[in-house]
C-alpha positions in Angstrom: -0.7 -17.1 -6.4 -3.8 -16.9 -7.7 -5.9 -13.8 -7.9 -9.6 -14.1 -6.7 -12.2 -12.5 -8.9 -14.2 -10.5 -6.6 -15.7 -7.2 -5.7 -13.8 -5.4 -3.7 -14.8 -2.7 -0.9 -12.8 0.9 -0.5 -12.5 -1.2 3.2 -10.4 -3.9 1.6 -8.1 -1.3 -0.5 -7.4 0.6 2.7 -6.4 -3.3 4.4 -4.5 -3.5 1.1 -2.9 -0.5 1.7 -2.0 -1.2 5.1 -0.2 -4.6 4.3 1.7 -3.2 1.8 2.8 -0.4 4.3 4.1 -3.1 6.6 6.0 -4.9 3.6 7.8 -1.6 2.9 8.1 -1.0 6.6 10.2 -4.8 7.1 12.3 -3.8 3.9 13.3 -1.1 5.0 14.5 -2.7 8.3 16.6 -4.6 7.1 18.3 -2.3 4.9 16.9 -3.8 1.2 15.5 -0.4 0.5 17.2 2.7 0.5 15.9 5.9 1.6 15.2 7.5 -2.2 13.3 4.5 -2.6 11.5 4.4 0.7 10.6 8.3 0.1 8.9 7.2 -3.8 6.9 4.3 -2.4 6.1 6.2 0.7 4.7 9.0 -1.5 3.0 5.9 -3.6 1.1 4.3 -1.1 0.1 8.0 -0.1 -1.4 9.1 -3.1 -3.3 5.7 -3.0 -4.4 6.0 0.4 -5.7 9.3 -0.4 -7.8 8.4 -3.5 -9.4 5.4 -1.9 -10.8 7.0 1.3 -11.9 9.8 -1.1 -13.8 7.1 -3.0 -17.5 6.8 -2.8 -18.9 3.2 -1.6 
């Protein structure tokens, strides 16, 4: 996959974000992730989340 070189918004981190979520979310599901896991990422993607929407435009 190749990477496109572009700006990106704090609107397409937060999509980001959200995708990623839903990856983590189907992993879990099905049992490839295990709860300390799940708990880290979780925290990850929170920490993220947080600093983007704090970011200015």
């Amino acid at each position: 996959m190749k990477l496109v070189e572009k700006p990106f918004t704090k609107e397409d981190a937060v999509e980001a974000l959200e995708t990623i979520d839903t990856y983590v979310d189907m992993l879990d599901w099905q049992g490839i992730i295990d709860s300390d896991e799940l708990d880290e990422l979780t925290l990850n993607i929170s920490i993220l989340e947080s600093f983007i929407r704090n970011v200015k435009e």
